[in-house]
Structure formats: C-alpha cells, structure tokens
C-alpha positions in Angstrom: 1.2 57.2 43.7 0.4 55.0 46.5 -2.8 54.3 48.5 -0.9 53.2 51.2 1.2 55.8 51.5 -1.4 58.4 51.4 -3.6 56.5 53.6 -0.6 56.2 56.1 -0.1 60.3 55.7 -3.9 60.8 56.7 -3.5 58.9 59.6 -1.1 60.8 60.6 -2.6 64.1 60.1 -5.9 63.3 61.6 -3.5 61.9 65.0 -1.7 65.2 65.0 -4.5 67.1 64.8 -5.6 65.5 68.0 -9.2 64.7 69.4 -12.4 66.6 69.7 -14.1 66.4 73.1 -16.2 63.9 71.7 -14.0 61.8 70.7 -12.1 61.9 73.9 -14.9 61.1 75.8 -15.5 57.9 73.3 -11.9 56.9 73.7 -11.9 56.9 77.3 -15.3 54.9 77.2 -13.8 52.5 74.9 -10.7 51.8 76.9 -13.2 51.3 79.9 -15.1 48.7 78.1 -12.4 47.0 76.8 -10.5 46.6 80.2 -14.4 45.8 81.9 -14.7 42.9 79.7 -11.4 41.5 79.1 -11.1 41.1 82.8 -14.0 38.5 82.9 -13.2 37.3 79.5 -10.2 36.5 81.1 -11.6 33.8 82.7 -13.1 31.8 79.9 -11.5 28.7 78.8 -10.3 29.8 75.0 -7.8 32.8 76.9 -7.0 30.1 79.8 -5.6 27.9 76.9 -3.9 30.7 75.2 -1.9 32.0 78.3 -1.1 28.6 79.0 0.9 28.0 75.9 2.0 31.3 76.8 3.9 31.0 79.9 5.3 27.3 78.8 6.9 29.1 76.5 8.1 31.8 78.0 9.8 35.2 76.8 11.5 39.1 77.6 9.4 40.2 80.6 7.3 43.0 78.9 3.3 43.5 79.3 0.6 41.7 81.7 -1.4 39.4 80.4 -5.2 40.3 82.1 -6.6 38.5 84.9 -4.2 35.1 84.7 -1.2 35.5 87.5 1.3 35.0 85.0 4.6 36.8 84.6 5.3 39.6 82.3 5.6 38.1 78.8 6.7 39.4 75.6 4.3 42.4 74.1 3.2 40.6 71.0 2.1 37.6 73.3 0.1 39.6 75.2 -1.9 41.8 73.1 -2.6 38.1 71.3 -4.0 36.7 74.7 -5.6 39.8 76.2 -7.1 40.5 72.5 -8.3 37.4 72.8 -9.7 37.6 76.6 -11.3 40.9 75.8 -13.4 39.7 72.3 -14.2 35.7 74.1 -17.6 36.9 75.8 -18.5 39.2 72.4 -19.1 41.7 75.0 -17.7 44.2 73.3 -18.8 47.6 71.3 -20.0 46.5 67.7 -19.0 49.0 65.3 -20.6 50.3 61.8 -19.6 49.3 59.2 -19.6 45.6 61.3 -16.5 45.3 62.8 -14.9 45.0 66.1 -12.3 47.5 66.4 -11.5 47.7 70.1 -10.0 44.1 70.4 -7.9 44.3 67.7 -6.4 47.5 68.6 -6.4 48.2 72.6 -4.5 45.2 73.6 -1.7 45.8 71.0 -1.5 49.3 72.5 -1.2 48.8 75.8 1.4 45.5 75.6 3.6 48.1 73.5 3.1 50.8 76.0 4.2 48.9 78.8 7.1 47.5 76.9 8.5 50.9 76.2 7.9 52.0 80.0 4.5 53.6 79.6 3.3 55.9 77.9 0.9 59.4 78.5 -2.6 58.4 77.9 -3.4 61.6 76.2 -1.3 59.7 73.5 -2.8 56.3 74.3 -6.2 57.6 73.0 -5.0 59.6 70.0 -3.3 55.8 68.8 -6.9 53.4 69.4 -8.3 56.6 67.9 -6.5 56.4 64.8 -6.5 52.6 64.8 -10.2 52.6 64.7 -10.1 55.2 62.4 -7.9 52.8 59.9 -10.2 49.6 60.2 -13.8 51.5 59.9 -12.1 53.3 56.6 -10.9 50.0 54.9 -14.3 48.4 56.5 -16.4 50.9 54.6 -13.7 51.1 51.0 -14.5 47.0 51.2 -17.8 48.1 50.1 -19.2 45.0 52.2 -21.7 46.2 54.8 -24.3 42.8 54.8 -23.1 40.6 57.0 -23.7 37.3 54.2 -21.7 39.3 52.1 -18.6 37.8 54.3 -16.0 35.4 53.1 -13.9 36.5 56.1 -14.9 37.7 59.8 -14.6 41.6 59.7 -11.8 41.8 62.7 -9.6 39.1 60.8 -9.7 41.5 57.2 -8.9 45.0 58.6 -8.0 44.4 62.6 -4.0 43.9 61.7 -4.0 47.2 59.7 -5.9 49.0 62.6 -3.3 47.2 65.5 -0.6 48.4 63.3 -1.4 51.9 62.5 -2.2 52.5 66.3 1.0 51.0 67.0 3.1 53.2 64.6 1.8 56.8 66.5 3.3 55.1 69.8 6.2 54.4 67.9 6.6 57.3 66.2 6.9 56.5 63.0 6.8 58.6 59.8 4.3 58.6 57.0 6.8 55.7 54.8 7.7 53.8 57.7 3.6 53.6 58.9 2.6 52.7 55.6 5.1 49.0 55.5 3.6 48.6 58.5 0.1 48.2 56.9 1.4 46.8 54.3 3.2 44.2 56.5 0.1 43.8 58.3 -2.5 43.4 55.3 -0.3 40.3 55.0 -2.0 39.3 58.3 -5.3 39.6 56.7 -7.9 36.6 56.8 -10.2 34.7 59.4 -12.6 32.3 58.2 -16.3 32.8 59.4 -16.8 29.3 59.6 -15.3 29.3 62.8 -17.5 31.7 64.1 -18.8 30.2 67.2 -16.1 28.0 68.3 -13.0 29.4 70.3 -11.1 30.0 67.5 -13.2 33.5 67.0 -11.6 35.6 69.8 -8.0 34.4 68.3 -9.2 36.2 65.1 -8.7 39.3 67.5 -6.0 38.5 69.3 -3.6 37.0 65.9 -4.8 40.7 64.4 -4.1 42.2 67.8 -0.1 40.8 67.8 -0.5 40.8 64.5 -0.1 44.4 64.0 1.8 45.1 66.7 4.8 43.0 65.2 4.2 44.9 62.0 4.9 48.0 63.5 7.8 47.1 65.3 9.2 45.1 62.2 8.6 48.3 60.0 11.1 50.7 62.8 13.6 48.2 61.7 13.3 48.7 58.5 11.5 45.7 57.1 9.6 46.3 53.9 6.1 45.3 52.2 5.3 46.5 49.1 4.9 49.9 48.3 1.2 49.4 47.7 0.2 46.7 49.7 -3.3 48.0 50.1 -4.3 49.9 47.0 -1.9 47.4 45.0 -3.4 45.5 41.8 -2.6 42.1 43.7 -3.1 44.7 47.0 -5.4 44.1 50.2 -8.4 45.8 48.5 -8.4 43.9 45.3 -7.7 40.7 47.7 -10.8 41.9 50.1 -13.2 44.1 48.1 -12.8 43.0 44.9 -14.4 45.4 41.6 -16.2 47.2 45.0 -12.8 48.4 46.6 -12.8 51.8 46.7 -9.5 53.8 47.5 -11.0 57.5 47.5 -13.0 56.1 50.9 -9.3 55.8 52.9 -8.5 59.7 52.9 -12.1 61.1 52.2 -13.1 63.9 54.7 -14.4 63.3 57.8 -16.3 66.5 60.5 -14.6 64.0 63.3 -13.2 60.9 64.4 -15.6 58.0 63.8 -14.8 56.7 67.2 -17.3 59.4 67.9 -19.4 59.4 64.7 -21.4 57.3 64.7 -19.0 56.0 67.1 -19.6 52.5 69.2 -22.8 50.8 69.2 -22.1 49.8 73.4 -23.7 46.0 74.1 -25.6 45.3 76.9 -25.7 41.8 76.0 -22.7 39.0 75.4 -23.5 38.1 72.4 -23.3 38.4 68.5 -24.7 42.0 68.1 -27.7 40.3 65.4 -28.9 38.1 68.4 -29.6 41.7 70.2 -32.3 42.5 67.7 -33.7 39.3 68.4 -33.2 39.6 72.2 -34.7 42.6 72.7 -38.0 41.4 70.9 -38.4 38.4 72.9 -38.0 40.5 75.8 -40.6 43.3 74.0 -43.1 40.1 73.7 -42.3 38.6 77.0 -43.4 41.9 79.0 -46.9 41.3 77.3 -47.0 37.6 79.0 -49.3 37.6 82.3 -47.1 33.9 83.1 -50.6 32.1 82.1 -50.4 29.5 79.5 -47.3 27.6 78.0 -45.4 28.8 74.6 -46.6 26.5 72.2 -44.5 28.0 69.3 -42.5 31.1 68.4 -41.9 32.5 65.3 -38.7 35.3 64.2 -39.5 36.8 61.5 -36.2 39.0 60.9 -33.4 39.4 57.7 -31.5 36.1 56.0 -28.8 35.5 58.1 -27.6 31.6 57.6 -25.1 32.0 59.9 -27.2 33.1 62.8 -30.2 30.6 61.6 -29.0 27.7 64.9 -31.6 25.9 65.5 -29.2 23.4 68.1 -26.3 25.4 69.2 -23.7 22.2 69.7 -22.5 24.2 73.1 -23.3 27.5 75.2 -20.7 29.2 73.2 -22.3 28.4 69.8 -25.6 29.8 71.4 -24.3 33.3 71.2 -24.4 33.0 67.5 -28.0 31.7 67.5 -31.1 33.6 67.1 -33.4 30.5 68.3 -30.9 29.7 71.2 -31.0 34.1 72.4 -34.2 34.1 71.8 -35.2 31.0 74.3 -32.6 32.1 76.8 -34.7 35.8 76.7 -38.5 34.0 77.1 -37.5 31.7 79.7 -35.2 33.9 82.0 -36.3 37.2 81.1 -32.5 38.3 81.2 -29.3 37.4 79.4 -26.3 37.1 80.9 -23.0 35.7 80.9 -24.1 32.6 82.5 -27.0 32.2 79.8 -24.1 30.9 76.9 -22.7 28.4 79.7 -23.1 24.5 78.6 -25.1 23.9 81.7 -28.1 26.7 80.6 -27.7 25.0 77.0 -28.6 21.5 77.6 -31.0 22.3 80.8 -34.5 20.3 80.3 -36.4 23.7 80.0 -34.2 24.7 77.1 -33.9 21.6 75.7 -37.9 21.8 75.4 -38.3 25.1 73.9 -35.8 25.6 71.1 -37.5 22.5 68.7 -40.6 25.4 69.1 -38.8 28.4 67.8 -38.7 28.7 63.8 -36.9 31.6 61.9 -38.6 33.2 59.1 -36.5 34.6 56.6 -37.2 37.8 55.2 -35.6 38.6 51.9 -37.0 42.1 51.7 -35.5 43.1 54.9 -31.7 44.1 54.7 -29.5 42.7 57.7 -27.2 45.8 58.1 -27.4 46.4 62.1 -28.4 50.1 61.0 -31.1 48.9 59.0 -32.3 46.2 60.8 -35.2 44.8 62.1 -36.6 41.8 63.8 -40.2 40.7 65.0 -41.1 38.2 67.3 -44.4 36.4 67.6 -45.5 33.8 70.8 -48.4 31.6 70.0 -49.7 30.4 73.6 -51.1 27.1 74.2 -54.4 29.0 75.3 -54.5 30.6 71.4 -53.0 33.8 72.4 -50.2 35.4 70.4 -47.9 37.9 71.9 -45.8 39.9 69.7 -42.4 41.8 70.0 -40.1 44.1 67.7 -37.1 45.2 67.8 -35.5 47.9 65.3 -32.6 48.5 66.9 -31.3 47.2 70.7 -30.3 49.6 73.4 -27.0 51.5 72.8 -27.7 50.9 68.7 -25.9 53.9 66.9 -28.8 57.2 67.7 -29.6 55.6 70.9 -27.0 55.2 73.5 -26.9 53.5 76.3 -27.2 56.2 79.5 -24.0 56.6 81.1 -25.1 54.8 84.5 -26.1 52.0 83.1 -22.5 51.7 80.7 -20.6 52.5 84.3 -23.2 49.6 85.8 -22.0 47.0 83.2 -18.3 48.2 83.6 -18.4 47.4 87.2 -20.5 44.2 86.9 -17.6 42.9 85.1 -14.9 44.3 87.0 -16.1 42.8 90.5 -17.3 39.9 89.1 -13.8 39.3 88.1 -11.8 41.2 90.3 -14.2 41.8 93.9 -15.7 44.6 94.0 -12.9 46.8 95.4 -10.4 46.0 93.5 -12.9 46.0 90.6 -13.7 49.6 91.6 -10.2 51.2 91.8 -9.4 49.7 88.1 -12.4 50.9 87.0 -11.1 54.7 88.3 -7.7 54.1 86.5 -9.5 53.7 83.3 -12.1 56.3 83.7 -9.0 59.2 84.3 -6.5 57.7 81.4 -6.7 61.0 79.7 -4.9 62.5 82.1 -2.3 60.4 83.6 1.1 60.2 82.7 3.4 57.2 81.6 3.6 55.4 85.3 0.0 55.3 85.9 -1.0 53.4 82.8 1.7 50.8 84.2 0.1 51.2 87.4 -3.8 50.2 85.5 -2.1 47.3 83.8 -0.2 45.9 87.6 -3.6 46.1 89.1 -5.1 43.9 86.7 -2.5 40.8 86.5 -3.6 38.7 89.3 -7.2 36.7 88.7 -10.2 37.6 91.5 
C-alpha cells in the first residue's frame, strides 16, 4: 500500500468529478485575486530582483512574467517570479488550516498553460482546485494548526505538493505518474520561518511554485521518487508531522471542495493575516476617539505569538509581521494600506513616537488559531480615558465574507494601481469570465499583463 498513491488516485477522482457551483465561483475569485495582487506585487523590489536574474539568464520563450516588460521566459522561471510577485505584499487569501495555497499553485499553472499553448479555463480551475485541495489535506494530516507550532512556513511544507498535483491534471497524468510527482516535490519541502519578514518569504512561494511545476514535468518523463514519499517511514509526514501525521486525513470524505468549504479567508489588508485581528481592533477603538487627548499607552492583549511580538520592525516590510507596528499604522492613519509597510511610514517621527507606547500582552489561555482567535485592544489617553477595541475575527474571516463589491473594489484598486485604470479594468474582465474561455483567451489574460503600468 501506498499513501501516495492513493492520495494521488483521490485527486484525481475528486478533479474528474468536476466542481460544484460553489466551488467555481471560489476558483474564479481566487484566480482574480491572485492576478489583482500579483500585478502590484510586481512592483516591489524582492520580484524586481528575481526577474532580473531572470532575464540575464535567459531561456525557451514560454510564460510572461507579470507586470516586468520582460520576454517570455522559461515556465518554471516564471511561476518562481510571479509566485513570488503575487505572495510579496501578503495580500493574498489566508487559508485554514494556515497556509497560503494560491501562490504556490496559480502561478505554476498558468506558466505551464501558456507553455503548452493554453489551455480551457474550465480545466484551469479544476487544476488550482485540486492543488488547494492537496496542500489544505497535508496541512490538516500535519496535525499543526497553532501557528508557534511551526518549524517551517506553511507554503514551504505543502506548497510543492499542491504546484505539482495541479500541474499533473494539466498534464494529464495518471494516478502513478501524479503520485512521483509528489513524491518528487515533497523533496522540495522546507522554508525556514526565520526568514519571515525579509524578502526571502515570497521566494518560499515562488521556489514551491517552480518547484512543483518541475516535478510534474520531470514525473511525464518518467523520473522516479520513492513509492511512498509522503506516507513513507522516512516519508514527508514523518519528516513534517511527526507521531501527529495522520494519513487517513489525505483521502477522508469531503461534501465539497475546500476551495469552497470553508474556502478563502479574502484580506482586506497587506499584511500577515494575525496583524488583521490586531488591525481591526485598533480601528474598533479608534472609532470611539473624539481626536481629543494624545495616546499615552496602548495595550494588546491577544494569543502568544513570538513571531509577531515586533516591537521595532527593522524596515516597512518587517512591519507587516508586527502587531505593535499594524497596530500604530491603524491609530495614526485610520487605514492600512500598501503604502503603510513602506520604509518612509516606518521610520516617520509620528511613528517613531508611538510604537515605544504599544506593549503586547500575552495571553496563554487564548489559542492563536485564526478560527479561534481573538484580540483586544486598550488606549489609555493622556486625559485618563481608555478606549477599547476587539477583534474576533477580521472582515472576510471564514463565516464572514467580504461582500462581493468590496472584493471587486480591492481587485481593481490593485489592477489600476498597477496597470491604469483601463487597462487594469479589461484584465480584471479576463479573469472574472476564465470559466468560460477557451485556450487562446487565457494567453490573451497573461499578454495583457506583461508590460508594467
């Protein structure tokens, strides 16, 4: 018997079997996103560097890479740098059990689609269906669901697997030849949190990204992994999930895809998805604040999260993993934003003031599972007033999701901001109607979005 195998089999069943309406609906909402925010990701300096190195070295003239000018480069290379472009801004969806799933899987899709001449994307949406499908089951068989539980960031342990078993339905590939695809791409497997924070966290995306879309490729040559590679004694679960690992979780039942339950958890803010909880109680608070009276102190009161617990974010990009630095950026602007994480909102005098004021208190009784979660904030005024704020799950958290209008608002924020608003509006069309477009249109969506703004 092998888990991989059988695991590889399921996936292929559950593509076969095709999507539910709502799981269309989620895949064609996921695609938007992940174009929406790749686009302006694009324009951050970590994908700048990446497609850089990129076009020096050159390669076969295959896929677009998003928003840089560059010619067509080899697929792998591309899903790497738009995988990377499309997780920089941690704009998007956060998934439960904690993962992101669309970075790791999207990109490598449509570089591979675009090197075999397009594909329909009816199909395109079965394969980041089933490649979400593979990371939230290996995410959940990990048996790791607290964030400080983590050795490794989430996309780096499962995102290979997922690029690859998307990557094999393009393909084609049968239930043996899918499975040394995973089991090439479990080799993949890794990511260090520790560089959380720095650049180096949207290449966790895009390596898993290229990752598995070499895997799959390699494995319709005919190149091997073990048998087991997953469900193995020395195997990716033992490797990853230790005594916890449990294999039953991979083929267990499901009523639908879990694109669509409990499906994306849509952010509204670009940032780690912890720092939302904390966001949206500073802005709870705020709205309680007639303007009278400086903040003397505040005080989060929320789950032990070290890894969030910044008290002097080094740049604007390390403030997106800080609850102090979110928290600040929501009191004084009343709004985050893209600019709020640039290095020129970091160090600003009014900043600078504030975050020595803000102290996290640690909560050991309160679980920091972003479906159990919750966060209060407290202001102390230098009048003596206090002004309090909670937050139990942001906007778009799994039960409450974000309105449709306001998703479509975000999608085109992003899109004009990096494209104009025209040319932002006519991807954003592209996207929305995926479902039903044949093999030249999707080349058509990826053309439109080469050049930069």
């Amino acid at each position: 018997m092998s888990t991989t195998l059988d695991f590889a089999a399921f996936l292929l069943a559950r593509g076969d079997a095709g999507l539910s309406p709502a799981a269309g609906r989620a895949a064609t909402d996921l695609v938007c996103d992940g174009l929406a925010v790749a686009a302006l990701g694009a324009r951050e300096p970590a994908p700048r560097h990446l497609a850089e190195m990129a076009v020096e070295a050159g390669g076969v003239a295959q896929a677009v890479l998003v928003g840089q000018g560059a010619p067509l480069l080899p697929a792998s290379v591309a899903a790497r740098v738009n995988g990377a472009a499309m997780h920089v801004l941690d704009f998007e969806p956060m998934w439960n059990p904690a993962n992101h799933s669309l970075s790791t899987t999207l990109p490598a899709l449509l570089a591979l689609a675009e090197s075999c001449g397009g594909v329909a994307g009816g199909k395109l949406l079965v394969a980041l269906a089933v490649g979400i499908e593979a990371q939230a089951r290996l995410r959940t068989a990990s048996g790791m669901f607290e964030p400080g539980q983590f050795t490794f960031h989430p996309p780096g342990m499962v995102g290979a697997i997922g690029s690859a078993a998307g990557c094999g339905i393009l393909l084609g590939l049968d239930a043996p030849r899918l499975a040394m695809a995973m089991g090439i791409a479990a080799s993949r497997a890794g990511a260090l949190i520790a560089n959380v924070g720095s650049m180096t966290k949207c290449l966790h995306c895009g390596d898993a990204a290229a990752g598995g879309l070499e895997a799959a490729l390699l494995a319709a040559r005919g190149f091997s992994a073990d048998a087991d590679a997953i469900g193995g004694p020395r195997g990716w679960g033992r490797a990853f999930g230790g005594d916890r690992f449990d294999a039953a979780i991979l083929t267990a039942p499901a009523e639908d895809w879990h694109i669509a339950g409990p499906g994306p958890a849509f952010k509204l803010y670009p940032s780690q998805y912890g720092t939302h909880f904390v966001i949206t109680a500073a802005l709870d608070a705020r709205r309680r604040w007639d303007g009278r009276g400086a903040i003397r102190r505040v005080v989060v009161t929320a789950p032990a999260m070290a890894y969030v617990d910044r008290p002097l974010p080094a740049t604007g990009l390390a403030g997106k993993f800080s609850f102090q630095y979110t928290a600040a950026a929501a009191l004084l602007d009343g709004r985050v934003g893209v600019d709020s994480f640039a290095d020129a909102r970091r160090f600003s005098a009014d900043m600078e003031a504030l975050l020595p004021r803000i102290a996290i208190l640690p909560d050991p009784r309160r679980e920091g599972r972003f479906d159990r979660m919750r966060v209060d904030l407290e202001i102390e005024l230098d009048d003596g007033r206090r002004l309090q704020g909670m937050c139990d799950g942001p906007p778009g958290i799994w039960g409450r999701p974000v309105p449709a209008a306001a998703l479509r608002e975000k999608w085109r924020d992003c899109l004009a901001a990096a494209f104009g608003a025209d040319r932002g509006g006519a991807v954003l069309e592209r996207a929305a109607a995926i479902g039903g477009q044949g093999p030249r249109d999707l080349l058509a969506l990826m053309e439109s979005m080469a050049a930069p703004g």
